[in-house]
N, C-alpha and C positions, 0 to 999 in steps of 0.2 A: 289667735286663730283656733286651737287647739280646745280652747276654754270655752269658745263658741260655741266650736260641735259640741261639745262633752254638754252644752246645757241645751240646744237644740235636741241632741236625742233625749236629753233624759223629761224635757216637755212633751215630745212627739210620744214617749213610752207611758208617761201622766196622761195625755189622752186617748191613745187608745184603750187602757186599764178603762178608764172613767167611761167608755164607750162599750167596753165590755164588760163591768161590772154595775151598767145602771138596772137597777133594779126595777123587775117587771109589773103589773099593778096588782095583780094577787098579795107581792110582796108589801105593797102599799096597805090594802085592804087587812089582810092578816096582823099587821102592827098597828093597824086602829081599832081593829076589835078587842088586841088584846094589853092598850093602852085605856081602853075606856073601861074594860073590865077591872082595870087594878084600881083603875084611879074610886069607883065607887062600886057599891056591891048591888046598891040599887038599882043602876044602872047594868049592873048585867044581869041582872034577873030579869029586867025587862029586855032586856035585847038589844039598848042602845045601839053599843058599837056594832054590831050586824045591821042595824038598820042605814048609821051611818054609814060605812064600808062599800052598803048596798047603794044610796046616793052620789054616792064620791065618783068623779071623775077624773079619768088619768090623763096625764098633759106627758109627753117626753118631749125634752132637747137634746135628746143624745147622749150626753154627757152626764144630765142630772135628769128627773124627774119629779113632779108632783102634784099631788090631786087637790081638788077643789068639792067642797060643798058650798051648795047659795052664794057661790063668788067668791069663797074664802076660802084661803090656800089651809088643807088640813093636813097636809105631811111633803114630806121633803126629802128625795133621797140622791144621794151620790156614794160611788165606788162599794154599791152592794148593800150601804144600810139605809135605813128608813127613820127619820123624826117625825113622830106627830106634835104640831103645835097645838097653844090651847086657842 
């Protein structure tokens, strides 16, 4: 009984964190820009990533978030950080 609760709270404590630390879409945006800028130099001299960032759209579940360009998921974030995929 005991071992229950102790995992019930510490589930109920995992998602409220994960609900309070999804991160917002600027924070999306900002880690795309400055993921396409490392990734080539050409590309941030043209502006990619800002152009991308600019198209991207943000989706929340709550708990995670993450954006989409032309259909295709471009980052992904839970408990505060952000991955952009290729």
């Amino acid at each position: 009984m005991l071992k229950t609760v102790k995992t019930f709270i510490a589930v109920a404590i995992a998602i409220a964190l994960a609900f309070a630390l999804n991160p917002p879409a600027e924070k999306h945006r900002d880690k795309i820009k400055t993921t396409i800028a490392e990734r080539s130099q050409i590309e941030r001299v043209l502006g990619i990533g800002h152009l991308t960032s600019f198209v991207s759209q943000y989706h929340s579940l709550g708990v995670a978030s993450y954006t989409t360009v032309s259909d295709k998921i471009a980052s992904v974030g839970v408990f505060g950080m952000v991955f952009v995929l290729d």
